[in-house]
C-alpha positions as a Markdown table, in Angstrom:
| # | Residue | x | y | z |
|---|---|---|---|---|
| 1 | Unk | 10.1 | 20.4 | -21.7 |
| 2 | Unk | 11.8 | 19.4 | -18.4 |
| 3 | Unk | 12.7 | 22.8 | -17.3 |
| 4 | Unk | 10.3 | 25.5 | -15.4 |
| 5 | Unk | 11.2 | 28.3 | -17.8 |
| 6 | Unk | 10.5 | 26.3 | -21.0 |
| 7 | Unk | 7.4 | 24.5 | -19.5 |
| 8 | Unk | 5.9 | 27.5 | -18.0 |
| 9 | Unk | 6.3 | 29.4 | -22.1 |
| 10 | Unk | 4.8 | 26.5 | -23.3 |
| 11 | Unk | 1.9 | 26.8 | -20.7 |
| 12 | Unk | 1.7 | 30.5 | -21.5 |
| 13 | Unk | 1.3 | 30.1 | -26.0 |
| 14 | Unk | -1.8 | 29.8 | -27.1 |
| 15 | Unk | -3.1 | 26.4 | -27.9 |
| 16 | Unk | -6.3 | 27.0 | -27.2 |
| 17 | Unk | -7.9 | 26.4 | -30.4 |
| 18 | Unk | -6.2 | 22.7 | -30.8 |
| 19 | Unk | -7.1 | 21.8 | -26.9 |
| 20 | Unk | -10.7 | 22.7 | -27.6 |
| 21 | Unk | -10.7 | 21.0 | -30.9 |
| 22 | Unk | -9.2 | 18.0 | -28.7 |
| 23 | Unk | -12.3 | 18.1 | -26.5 |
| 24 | Unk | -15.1 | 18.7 | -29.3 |
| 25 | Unk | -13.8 | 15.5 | -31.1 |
| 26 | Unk | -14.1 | 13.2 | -28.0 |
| 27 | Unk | -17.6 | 14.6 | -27.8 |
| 28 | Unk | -17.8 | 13.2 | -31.4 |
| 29 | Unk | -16.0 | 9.6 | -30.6 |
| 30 | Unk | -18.4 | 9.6 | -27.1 |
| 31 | Unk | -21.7 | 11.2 | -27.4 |
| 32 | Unk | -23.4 | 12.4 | -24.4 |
| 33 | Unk | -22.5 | 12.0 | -20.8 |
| 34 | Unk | -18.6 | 10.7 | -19.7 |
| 35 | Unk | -18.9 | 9.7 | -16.4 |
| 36 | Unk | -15.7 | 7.5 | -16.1 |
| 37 | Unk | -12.0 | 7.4 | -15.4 |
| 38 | Unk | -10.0 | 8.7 | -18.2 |
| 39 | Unk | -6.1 | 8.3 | -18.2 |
| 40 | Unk | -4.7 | 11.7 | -20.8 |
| 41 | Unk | -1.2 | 10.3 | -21.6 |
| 42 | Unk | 1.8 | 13.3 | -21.9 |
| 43 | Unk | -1.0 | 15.7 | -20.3 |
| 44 | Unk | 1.7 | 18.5 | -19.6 |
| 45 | Unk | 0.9 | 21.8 | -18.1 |
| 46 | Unk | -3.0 | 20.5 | -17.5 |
| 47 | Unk | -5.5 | 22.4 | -20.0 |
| 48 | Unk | -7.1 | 19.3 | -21.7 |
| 49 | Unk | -7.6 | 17.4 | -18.3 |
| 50 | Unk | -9.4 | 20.8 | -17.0 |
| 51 | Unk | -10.8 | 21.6 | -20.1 |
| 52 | Unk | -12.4 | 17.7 | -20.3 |
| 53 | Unk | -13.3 | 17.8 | -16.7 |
| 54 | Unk | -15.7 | 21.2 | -17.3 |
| 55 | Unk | -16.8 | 19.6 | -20.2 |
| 56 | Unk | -17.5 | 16.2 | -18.1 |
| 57 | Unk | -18.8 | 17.1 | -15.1 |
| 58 | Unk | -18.6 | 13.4 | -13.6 |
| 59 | Unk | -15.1 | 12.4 | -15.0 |
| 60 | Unk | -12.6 | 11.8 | -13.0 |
| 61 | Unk | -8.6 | 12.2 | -15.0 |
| 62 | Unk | -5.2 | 10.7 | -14.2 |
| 63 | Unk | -3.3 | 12.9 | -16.0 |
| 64 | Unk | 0.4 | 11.8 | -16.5 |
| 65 | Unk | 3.6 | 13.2 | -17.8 |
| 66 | Unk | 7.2 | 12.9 | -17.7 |
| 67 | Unk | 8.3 | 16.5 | -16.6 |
| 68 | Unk | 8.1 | 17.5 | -12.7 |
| 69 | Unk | 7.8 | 21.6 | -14.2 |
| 70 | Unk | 4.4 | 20.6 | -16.5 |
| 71 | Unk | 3.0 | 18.8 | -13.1 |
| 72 | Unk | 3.8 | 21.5 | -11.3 |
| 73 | Unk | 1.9 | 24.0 | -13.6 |
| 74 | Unk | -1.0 | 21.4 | -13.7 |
| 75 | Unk | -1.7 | 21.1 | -10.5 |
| 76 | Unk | -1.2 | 25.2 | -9.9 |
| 77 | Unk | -4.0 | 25.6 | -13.0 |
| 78 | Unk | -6.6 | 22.4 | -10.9 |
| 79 | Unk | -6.3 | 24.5 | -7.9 |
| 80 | Unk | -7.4 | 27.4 | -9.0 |
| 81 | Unk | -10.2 | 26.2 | -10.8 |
| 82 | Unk | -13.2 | 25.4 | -8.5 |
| 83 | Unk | -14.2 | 22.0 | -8.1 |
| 84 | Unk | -12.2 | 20.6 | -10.3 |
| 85 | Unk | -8.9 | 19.2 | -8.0 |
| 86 | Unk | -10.7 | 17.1 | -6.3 |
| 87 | Unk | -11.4 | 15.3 | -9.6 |
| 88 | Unk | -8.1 | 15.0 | -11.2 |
| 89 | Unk | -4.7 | 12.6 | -10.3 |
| 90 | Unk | -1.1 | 13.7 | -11.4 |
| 91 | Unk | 1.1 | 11.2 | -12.1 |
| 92 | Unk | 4.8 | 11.7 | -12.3 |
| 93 | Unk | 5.9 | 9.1 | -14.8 |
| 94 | Unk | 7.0 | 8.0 | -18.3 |
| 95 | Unk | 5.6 | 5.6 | -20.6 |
| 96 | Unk | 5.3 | 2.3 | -19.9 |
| 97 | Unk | 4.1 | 3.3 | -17.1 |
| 98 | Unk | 3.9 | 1.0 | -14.2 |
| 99 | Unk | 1.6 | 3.7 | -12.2 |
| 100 | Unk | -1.6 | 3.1 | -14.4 |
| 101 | Unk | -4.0 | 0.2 | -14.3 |
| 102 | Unk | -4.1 | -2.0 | -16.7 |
| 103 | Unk | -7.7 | -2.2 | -17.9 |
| 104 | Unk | -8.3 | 0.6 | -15.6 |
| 105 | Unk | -9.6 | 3.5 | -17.6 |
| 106 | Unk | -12.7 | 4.4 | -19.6 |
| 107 | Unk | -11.2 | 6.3 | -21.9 |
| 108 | Unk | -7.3 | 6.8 | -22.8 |
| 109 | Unk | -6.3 | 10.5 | -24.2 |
| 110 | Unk | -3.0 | 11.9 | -25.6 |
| 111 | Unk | -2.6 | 15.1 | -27.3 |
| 112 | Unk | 0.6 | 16.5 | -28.7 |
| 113 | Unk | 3.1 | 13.4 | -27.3 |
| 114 | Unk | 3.4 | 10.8 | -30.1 |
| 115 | Unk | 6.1 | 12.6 | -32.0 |
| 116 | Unk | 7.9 | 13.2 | -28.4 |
| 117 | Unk | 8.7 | 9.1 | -28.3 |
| 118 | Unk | 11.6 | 7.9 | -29.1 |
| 119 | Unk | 10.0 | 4.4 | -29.6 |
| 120 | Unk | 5.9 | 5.8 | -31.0 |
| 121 | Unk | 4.7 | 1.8 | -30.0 |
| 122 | Unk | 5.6 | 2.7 | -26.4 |
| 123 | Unk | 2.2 | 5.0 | -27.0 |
| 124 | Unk | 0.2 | 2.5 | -28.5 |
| 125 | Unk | 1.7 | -0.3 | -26.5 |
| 126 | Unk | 0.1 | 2.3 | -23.0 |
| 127 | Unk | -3.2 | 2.5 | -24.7 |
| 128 | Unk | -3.6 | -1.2 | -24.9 |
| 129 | Unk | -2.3 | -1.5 | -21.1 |
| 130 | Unk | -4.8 | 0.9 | -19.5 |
| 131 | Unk | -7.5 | 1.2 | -21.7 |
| 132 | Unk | -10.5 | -1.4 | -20.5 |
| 133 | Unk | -12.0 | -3.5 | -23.7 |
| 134 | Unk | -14.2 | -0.9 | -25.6 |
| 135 | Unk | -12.7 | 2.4 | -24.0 |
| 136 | Unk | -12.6 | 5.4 | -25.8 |
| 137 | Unk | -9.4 | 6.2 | -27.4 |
| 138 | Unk | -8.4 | 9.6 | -28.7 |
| 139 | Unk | -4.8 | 10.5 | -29.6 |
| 140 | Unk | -4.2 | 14.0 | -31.4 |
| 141 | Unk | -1.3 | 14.9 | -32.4 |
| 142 | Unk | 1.0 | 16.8 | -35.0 |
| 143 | Unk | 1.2 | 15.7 | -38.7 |
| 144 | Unk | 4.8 | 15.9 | -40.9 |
| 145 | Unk | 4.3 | 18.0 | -43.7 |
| 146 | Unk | 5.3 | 16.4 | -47.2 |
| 147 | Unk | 8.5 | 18.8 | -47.7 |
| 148 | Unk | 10.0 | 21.7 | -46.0 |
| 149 | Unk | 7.5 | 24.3 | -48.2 |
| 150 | Unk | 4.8 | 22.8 | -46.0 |
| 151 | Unk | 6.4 | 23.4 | -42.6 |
| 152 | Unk | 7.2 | 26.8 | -43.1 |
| 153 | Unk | 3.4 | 27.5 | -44.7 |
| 154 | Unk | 2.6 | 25.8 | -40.5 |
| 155 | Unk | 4.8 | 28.1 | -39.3 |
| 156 | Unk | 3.6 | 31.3 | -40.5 |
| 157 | Unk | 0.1 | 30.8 | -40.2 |
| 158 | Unk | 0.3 | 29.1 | -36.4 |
| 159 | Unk | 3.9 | 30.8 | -35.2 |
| 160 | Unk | 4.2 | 34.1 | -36.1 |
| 161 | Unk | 4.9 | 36.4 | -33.8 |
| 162 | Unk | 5.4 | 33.7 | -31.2 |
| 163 | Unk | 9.1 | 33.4 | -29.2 |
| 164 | Unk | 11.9 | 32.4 | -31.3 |
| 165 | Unk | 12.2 | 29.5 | -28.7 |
| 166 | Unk | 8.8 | 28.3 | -29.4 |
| 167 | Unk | 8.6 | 28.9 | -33.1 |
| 168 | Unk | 12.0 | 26.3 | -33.0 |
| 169 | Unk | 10.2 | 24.1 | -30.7 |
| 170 | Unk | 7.1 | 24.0 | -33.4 |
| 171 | Unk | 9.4 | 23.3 | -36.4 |
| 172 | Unk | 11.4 | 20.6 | -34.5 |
| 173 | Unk | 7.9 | 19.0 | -33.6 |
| 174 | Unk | 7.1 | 19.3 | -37.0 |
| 175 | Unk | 10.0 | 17.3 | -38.5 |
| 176 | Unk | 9.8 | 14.5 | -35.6 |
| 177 | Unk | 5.6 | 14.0 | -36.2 |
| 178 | Unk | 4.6 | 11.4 | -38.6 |
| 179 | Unk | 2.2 | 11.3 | -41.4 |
| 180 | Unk | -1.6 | 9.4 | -41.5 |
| 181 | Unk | 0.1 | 6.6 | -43.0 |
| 182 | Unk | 3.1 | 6.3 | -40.5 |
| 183 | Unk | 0.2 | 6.2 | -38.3 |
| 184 | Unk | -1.6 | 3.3 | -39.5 |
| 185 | Unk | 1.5 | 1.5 | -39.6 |
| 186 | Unk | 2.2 | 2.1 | -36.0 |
| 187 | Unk | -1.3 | 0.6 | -35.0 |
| 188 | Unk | -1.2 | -2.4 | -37.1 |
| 189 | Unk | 2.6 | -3.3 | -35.4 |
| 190 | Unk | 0.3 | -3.0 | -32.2 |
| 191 | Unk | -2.5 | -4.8 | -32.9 |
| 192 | Unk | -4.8 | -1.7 | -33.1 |
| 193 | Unk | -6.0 | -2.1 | -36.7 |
| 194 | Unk | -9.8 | -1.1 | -35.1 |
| 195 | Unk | -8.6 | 2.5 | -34.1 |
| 196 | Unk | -9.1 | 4.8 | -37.4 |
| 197 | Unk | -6.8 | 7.7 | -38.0 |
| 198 | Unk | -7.6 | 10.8 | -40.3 |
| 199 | Unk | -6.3 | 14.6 | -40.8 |
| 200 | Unk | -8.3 | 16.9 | -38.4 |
| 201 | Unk | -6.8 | 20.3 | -39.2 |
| 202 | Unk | -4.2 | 21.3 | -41.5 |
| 203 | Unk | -1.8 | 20.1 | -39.1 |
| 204 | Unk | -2.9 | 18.0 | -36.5 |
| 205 | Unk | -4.1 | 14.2 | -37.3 |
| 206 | Unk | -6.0 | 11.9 | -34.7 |
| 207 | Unk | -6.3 | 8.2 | -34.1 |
| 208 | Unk | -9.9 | 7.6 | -32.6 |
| 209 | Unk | -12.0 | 4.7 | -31.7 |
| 210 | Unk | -13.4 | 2.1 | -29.3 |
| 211 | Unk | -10.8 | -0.4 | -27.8 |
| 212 | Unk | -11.3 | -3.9 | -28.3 |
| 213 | Unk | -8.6 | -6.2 | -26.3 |
C-alpha cells in the first residue's frame, strides 16, 4: 500500500462496517470511559484512530504505519475533522518500532496488519514493547478460510462489485491471514498466553485482553 493511487482506493472502499465493529469491541474489552494514550499499530489511511477518538473523547492516539501515502491521507482525514488533530500523533515507521515507548501506552490497537508481516511475532513482540502492564489490547484482523471454496464465498459476499485491484488485494490478504489456531500459536511463542483470540465475523478474528508484563 506504499503508493498514493493504491492507498487513496483503499481509503476510498468501504470498510466501514469492520472499523466500527473494531471500535464496538474495544468498548466490550474496556467499558466505559478511555481517557489514555492508545498506540493503533498499521493504522493506515486514519479511520479507526478518528473513529476511536469520537468514540473517546479524552484519548489521545499515536497512530503508526509504514506507508508515507496512508499518513498522508490520515492526517488529510484529522484535519478535517474538528477537534480531533490536536489529539492524534502520526508516526512514520515500521515495526519494531524504535519511535514508540515502551510501556508507554494504555491501550495497543491493530486492525487489518498481522497478515501484512513478514515475521507475525514482530506484531506481538510491539504489543509487549509499548503496551504498559494491564493495557488494553485489541488486534483485528483477517482469518484464512479452510480451502479456496471459502475465499471465494468472502469474496462475493464482501467484494463484489468492488475494483478488480481491490477484489485481488482482498483474496491475496485472504491467503496470507492465519486461522484462530495460527493465532494462539503466535501468542504463546510470545509469551502472550493471557490475550484470548476468537472469530468475530465470518472473516475477521481478534486477539483481545489485558496486558500483563
Amino acid at each position: 500500500m506504499d503508493g498514493a493511487e493504491q492507498a487513496r482506493a483503499y481509503a476510498e472502499a468501504d470498510f466501514s462496517a469492520s472499523n466500527r465493529l473494531f471500535v464496538d469491541l474495544f468498548e466490550v474489552l474496556h467499558p466505559g470511559e478511555f481517557a489514555g494514550r492508545a498506540a493503533d499499530l498499521g493504522c493506515g489511511p486514519g479511520d479507526i484512530p478518528l473513529r476511536f477518538l469520537r468514540r473517546y473523547p479524552r484519548a489521545f492516539v499515536d497512530g503508526v504505519d509504514g506507508a508515507p501515502a496512508m499518513l498522508d491521507l490520515a492526517r488529510q482525514a484529522a484535519e478535517a475533522a474538528p477537534g480531533l488533530a490536536s489529539r492524534v500523533r502520526w508516526v512514520l515507521d515500521f515495526l519494531p518500532s524504535a519511535s514508540l515507548e515502551a510501556g508507554g501506552y494504555d491501550a495497543v490497537l491493530s486492525n487489518s496488519l498481522l497478515h501484512h508481516l513478514t515475521d507475525p511475532l514482530d506484531l506481538w513482540r510491539a504489543v509487549r514493547h509499548c503496551g504498559r502492564d494491564g493495557a488494553a489490547v485489541l488486534v483485528m484482523d483477517l482469518a484464512r478460510p479452510h480451502d479456496e471454496a471459502g475465499v471465494e464465498r468472502v469474496l462475493a459476499t464482501h467484494a463484489a462489485g468492488a475494483p478488480p485491484a481491490l477484489v485481488e488485494d482482498f483474496r491475496n490478504s485472504l491467503h496470507a491471514a492465519y486461522t484462530v489456531e495460527e493465532v494462539r500459536a503466535q501468542l504463546a511463542d510470545a509469551g502472550l498466553d493471557q490475550l484470548a483470540v476468537a472469530m468475530v465475523s465470518d472473516r475477521h478474528l481478534a486477539v483481545s485482553g489485558l496486558l500483563a508484563q
